[in-house]
C-alpha positions in Angstrom: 92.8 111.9 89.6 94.7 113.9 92.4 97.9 112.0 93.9 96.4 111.8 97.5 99.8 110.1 98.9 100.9 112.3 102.1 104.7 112.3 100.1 103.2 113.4 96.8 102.1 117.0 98.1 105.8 117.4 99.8 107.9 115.2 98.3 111.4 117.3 99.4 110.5 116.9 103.2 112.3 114.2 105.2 110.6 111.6 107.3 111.6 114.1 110.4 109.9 117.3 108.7 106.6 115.3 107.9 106.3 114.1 111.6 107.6 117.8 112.6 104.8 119.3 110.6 102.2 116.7 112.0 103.2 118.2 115.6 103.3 121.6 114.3 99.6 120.9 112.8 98.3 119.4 116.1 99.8 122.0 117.8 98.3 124.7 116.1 94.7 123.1 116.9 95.1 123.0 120.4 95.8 126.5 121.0 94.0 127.8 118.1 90.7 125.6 117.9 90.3 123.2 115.0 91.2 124.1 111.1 88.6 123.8 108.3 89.9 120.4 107.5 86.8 119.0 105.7 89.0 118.5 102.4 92.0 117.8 104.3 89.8 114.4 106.1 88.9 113.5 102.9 92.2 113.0 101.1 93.3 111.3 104.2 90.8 109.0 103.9 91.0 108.6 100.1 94.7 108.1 100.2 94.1 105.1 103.3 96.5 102.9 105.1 96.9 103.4 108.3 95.3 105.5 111.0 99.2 106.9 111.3 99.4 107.4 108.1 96.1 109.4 107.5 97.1 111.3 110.3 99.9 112.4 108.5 98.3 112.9 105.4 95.9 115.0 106.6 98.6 117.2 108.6 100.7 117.4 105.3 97.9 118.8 103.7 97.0 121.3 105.8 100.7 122.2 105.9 100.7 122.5 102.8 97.4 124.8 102.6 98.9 128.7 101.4 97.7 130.0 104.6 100.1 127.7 106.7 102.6 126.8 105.1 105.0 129.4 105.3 104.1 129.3 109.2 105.1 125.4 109.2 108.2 125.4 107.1 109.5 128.5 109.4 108.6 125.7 112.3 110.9 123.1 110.9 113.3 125.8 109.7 113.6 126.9 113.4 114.3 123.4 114.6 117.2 123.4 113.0 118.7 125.9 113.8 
């Protein structure tokens, strides 16, 4: 059975990066239109807790979807800089 914890899929981001990449996520659906997140809602909802925290599970996965996360990472990368 897949590890659905938001931390399990990125366990060498901070507690900053994670909420960074939740803005970057929600970000990207208001001036892009909503992601195919069908798998990412249901690991959110697997994993439970919180609404928060299925928020941020859901973001986390779609960060970490190929397609995005090089775009993401380059977000937080960019922050710090």
């Amino acid at each position: 059975m897949p590890d659905n914890r938001p931390d399990a899929a990125t366990p060498d981001l901070t507690a900053f990066d994670r909420l960074w990449l939740c803005e970057a996520v929600r970000l990207t659906e208001a001036h892009g239109g909503l992601l195919d997140d069908a798998e990412a809602n249901r690991r959110a909802i697997a994993a439970g807790g919180s609404l928060a925290r299925r928020i941020e599970a859901r973001a986390l996965w779609l960060a970490a979807h190929p397609d995005r996360t090089g775009t993401h990472r380059a977000a937080v990368g960019g922050a710090r800089q």
